[in-house]
C-alpha positions in Angstrom: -0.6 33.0 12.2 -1.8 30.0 10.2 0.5 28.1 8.5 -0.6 25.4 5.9 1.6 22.8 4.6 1.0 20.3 1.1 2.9 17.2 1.0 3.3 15.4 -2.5 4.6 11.6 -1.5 6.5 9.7 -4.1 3.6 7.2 -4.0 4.1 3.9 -5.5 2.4 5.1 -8.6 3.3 8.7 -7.6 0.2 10.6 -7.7 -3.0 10.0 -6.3 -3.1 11.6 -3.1 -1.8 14.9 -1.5 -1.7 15.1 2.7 -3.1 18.6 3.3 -1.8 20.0 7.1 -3.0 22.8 8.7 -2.1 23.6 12.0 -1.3 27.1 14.0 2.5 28.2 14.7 1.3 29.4 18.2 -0.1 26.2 19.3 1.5 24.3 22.3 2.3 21.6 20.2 4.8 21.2 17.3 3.9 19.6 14.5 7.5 18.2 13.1 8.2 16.4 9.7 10.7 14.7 7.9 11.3 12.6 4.7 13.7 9.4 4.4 14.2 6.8 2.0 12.9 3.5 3.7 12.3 -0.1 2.2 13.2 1.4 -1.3 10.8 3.4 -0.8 10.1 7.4 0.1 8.6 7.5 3.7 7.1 10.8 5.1 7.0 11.0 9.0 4.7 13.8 10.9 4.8 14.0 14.6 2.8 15.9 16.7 4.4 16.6 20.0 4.6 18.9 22.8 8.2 20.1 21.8 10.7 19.9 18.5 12.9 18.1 20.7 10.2 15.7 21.5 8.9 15.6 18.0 12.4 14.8 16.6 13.5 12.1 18.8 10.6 10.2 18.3 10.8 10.7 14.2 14.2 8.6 15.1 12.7 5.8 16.5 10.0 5.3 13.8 13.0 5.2 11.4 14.9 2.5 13.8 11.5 0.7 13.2 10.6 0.7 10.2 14.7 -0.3 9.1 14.2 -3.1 11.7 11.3 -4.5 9.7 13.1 -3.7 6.2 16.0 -6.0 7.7 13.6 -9.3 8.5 11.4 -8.5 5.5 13.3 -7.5 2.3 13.5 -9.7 -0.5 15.9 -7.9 -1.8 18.7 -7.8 0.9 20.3 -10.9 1.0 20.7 -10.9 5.0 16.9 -11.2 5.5 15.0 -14.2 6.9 12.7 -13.6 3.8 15.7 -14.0 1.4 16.6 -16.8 3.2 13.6 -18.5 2.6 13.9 -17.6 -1.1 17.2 -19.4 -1.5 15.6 -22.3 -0.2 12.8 -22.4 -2.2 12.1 -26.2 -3.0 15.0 -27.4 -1.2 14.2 -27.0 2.7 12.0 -25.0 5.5 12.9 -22.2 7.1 13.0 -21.0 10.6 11.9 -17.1 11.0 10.7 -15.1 13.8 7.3 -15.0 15.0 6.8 -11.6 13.2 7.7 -12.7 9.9 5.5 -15.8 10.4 2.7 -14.2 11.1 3.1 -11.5 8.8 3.6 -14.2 6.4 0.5 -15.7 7.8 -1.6 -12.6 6.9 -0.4 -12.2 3.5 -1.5 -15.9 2.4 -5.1 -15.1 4.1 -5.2 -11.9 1.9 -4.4 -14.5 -1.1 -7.2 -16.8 -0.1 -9.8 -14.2 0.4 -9.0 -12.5 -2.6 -8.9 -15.9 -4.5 -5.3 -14.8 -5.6 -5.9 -11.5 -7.0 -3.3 -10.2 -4.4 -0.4 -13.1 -4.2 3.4 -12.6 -2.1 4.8 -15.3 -4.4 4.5 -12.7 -7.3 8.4 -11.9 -6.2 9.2 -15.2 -8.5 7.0 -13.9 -12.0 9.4 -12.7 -14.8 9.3 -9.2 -15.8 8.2 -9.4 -19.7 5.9 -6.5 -19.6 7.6 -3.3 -19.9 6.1 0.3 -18.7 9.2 2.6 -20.5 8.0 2.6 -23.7 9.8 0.1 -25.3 7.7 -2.7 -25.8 6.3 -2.3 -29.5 3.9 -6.3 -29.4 2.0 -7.8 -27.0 4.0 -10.7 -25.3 2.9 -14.0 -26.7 0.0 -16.4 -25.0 2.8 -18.7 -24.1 5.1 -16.4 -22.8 2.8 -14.4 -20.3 1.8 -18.3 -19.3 5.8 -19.1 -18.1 6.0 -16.0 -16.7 3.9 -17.0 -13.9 5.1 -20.6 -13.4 6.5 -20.3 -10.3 3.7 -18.3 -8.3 1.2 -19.7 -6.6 0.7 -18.9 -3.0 -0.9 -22.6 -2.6 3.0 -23.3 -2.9 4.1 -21.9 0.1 3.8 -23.9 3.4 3.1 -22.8 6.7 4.4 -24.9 10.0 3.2 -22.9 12.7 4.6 -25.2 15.7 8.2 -25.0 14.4 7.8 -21.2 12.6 8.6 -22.6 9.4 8.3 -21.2 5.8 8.7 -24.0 2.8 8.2 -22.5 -0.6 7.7 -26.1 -2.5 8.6 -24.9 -5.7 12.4 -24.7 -7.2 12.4 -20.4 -7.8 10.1 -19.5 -6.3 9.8 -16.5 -4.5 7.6 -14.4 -2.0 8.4 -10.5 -1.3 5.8 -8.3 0.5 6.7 -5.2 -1.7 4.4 -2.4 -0.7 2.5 -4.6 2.3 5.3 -4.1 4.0 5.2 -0.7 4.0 1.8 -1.0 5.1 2.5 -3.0 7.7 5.5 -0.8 9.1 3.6 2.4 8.9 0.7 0.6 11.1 3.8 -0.5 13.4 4.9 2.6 14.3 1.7 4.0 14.5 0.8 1.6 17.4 4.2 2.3 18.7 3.7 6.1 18.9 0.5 5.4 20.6 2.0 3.6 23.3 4.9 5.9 23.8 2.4 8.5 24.5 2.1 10.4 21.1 -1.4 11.1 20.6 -1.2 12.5 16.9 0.6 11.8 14.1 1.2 10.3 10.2 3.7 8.0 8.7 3.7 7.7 5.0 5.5 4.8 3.2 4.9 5.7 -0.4 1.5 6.3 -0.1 0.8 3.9 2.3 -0.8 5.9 4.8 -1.8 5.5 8.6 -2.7 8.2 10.8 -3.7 8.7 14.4 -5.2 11.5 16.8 -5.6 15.2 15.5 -3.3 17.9 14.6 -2.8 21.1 16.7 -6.0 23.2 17.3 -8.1 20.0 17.1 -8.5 19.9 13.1 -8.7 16.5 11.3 -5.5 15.2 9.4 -7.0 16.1 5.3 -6.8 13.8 1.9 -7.0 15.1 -1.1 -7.3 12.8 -3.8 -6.4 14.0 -7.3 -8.7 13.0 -10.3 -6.1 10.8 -12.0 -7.9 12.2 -15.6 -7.5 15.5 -14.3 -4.1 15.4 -12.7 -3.8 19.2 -11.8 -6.9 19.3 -9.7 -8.3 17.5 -6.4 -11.1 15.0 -7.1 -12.0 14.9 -3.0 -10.7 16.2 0.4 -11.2 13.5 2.9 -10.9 13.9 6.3 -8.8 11.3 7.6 -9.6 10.0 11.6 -7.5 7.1 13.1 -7.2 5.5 10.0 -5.3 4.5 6.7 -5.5 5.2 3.0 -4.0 3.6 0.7 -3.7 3.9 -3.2 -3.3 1.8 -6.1 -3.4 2.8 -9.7 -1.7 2.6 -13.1 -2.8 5.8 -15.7 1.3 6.7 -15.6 2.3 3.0 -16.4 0.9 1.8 -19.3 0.5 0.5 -22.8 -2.2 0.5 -25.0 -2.5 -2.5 -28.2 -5.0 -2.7 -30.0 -7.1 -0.1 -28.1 -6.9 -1.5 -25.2 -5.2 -0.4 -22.2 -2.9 -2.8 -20.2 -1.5 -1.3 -16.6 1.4 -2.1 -14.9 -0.5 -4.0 -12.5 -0.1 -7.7 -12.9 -2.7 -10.3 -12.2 -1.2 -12.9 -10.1 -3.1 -15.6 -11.6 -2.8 -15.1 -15.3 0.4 -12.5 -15.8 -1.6 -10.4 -17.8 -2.0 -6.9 -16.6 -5.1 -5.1 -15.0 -7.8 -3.6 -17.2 -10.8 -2.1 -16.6 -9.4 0.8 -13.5 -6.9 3.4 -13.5 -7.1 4.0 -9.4 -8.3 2.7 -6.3 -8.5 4.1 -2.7 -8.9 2.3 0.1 -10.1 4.0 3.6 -9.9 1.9 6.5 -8.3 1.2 10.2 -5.2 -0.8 8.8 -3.1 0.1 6.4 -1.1 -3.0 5.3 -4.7 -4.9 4.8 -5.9 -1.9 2.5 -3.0 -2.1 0.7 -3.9 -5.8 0.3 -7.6 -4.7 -0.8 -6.4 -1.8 -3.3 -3.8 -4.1 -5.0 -6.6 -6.9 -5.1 -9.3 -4.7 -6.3 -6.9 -3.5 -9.2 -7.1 -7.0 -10.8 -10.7 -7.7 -10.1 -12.0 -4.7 -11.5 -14.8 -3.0 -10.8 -18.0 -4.9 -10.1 -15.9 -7.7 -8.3 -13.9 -5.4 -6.3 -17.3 -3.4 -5.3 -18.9 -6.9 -4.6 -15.6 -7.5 -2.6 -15.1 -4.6 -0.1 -18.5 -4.9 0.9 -17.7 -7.9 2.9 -15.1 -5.7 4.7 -17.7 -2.6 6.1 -14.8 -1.1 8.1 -13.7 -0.5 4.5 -14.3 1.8 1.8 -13.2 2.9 -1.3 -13.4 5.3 -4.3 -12.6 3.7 -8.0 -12.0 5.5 -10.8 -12.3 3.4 -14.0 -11.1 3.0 -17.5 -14.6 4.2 -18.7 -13.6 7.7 -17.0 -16.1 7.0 -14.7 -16.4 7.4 -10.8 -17.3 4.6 -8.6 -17.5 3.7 -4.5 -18.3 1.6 -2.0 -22.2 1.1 -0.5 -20.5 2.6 3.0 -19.2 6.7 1.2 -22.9 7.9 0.9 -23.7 10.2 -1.7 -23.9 13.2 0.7 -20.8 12.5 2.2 -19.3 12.7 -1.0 -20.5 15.8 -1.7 -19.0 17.2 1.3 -15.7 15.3 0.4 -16.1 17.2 -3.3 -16.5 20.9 -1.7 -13.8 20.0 0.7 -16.3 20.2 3.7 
């Protein structure tokens, strides 16, 4: 009997992707899922195993991982080594583990290639732009220019012989936000791996990395919703050892003067994004194309095309203000035919 299963994660913006699963009930595996709330976040764990016993106990441990991480990382639990180095924003350095540091590490290298379209120190801009529909005026110039005073991830020093983070600037603030779900989803992945679990997906919000092949040897399936056509599927991607990740903004936004403004702020200049309403991001890491789709958000689309193709283990599919759809040099235009008939 074939059974198929549609999962629609709570994404970070909520609805650009759908994980397709097929698999047979008679197989001699057991595919098992379960849904949590991780990180602030909605997490979605599939496990492919050779028993539901097998399947479940090992959905515990990527939830005892991924609340490890949230408990060194958070910014916004006040035990963590990251909200530690928050309160001592422009007053000391702070020792954190080698995992933070590194992380920590990674994120500023995603700053510098992205020449600050992506930025951790955003934790420290103020929130003046409002998504509910209650702002009625643009902010003024001077008050989108304060709002971004204290980030600048050329503010936050790095001792790598003492493990040290130094945020130079009184308020500042760093917080890795949906990186970090990136990151833990590629975690566990690798940790499945080495346990022996040869197929699986975790979810965080959207944030998606996947391994092996579900029972009866299909691929794990994307399908990507058309964000100006939000009842139907834009593309089914198979998905192969790898991540997707999306970022996008046609639920959260405002419009003034005719032009749209997302909930998507640029780093740099605390205006918001213009110019696309989603990105996708296909590649082997998941915290690093969460990085890219973020990025590629505030460059828009000829920089962010002129961007990923530095990164050819990377690719992408844009969809644009214009209503126009866009991708990387590396989705051919055969394979996205494929993608569009769900081949």
């Amino acid at each position: 009997m074939k059974i198929t299963y549609i999962i629609t994660p709570t994404l970070k913006i909520k609805f650009t992707i759908f994980l397709l699963l097929t698999y047979f009930a008679s197989s001699a595996q057991v595919l098992k899922k379960r849904t949590t709330l991780l990180m602030g976040s909605k997490f979605e764990i599939t496990i492919v195993a050779k028993d539901s016993e097998t399947a479940s106990r090992n959905i515990d441990s990527v939830i005892a991982e991924i609340t490890r991480i949230e408990y060194l990382i958070s910014d916004w639990k006040p035990e963590t080594q990251i909200s530690e180095v928050n309160r001592n924003a422009g007053i000391k350095p702070v020792k954190v583990d080698q995992e933070v540091f590194e992380l920590t590490k990674r994120a500023l290298h995603l700053s510098t290639i992205t020449n600050g379209a992506f930025d951790i120190s955003f934790a420290a801009m103020d929130r003046i732009w409002k998504f509910d529909g209650s702002m009625t005026e643009m902010p003024t110039a001077e008050a989108i220019k304060k709002s971004v005073e204290k980030v600048g991830y050329q503010n936050i020093i790095l001792d790598s012989l003492n493990n040290t983070i130094f945020l130079k600037l009184p308020g500042m603030k760093i917080g890795f936000g949906a990186l970090g779900e990136g990151y833990a989803a590629d975690r566990c992945r690798d940790m499945m791996l080495a346990k022996g679990i040869k197929a699986g997906i975790v979810n965080g919000s959207g944030d998606m990395s996947s391994w092996g092949k579900p029972p009866k040897g299909k691929n794990w399936v994307i399908g990507i919703t058309n964000p100006f056509q939000k009842d139907s599927l834009y593309a089914i991607v198979p998905l192969k050892n790898g991540a997707v990740v999306t970022s996008g903004s046609y639920e959260k936004f405002v419009v003034f003067n005719g032009k749209r403004y997302a909930h998507i702020i640029n780093p740099t200049t605390g205006y918001p994004a213009t110019g696309l309403t989603s990105v996708t991001v296909f590649g082997p890491d998941a915290a690093l194309a969460n990085g890219f789709s973020t990025s590629m958000m505030v460059l828009g689309k000829k920089a962010a095309l002129e961007f990923i193709r530095s990164f050819p283990a990377y690719s992408c599919i844009l969809f644009g203000d214009d209503g126009k759809v866009y991708h990387s040099e590396n989705i051919t235009e055969k394979m996205l035919a494929k993608w569009k008939k769900g081949i």
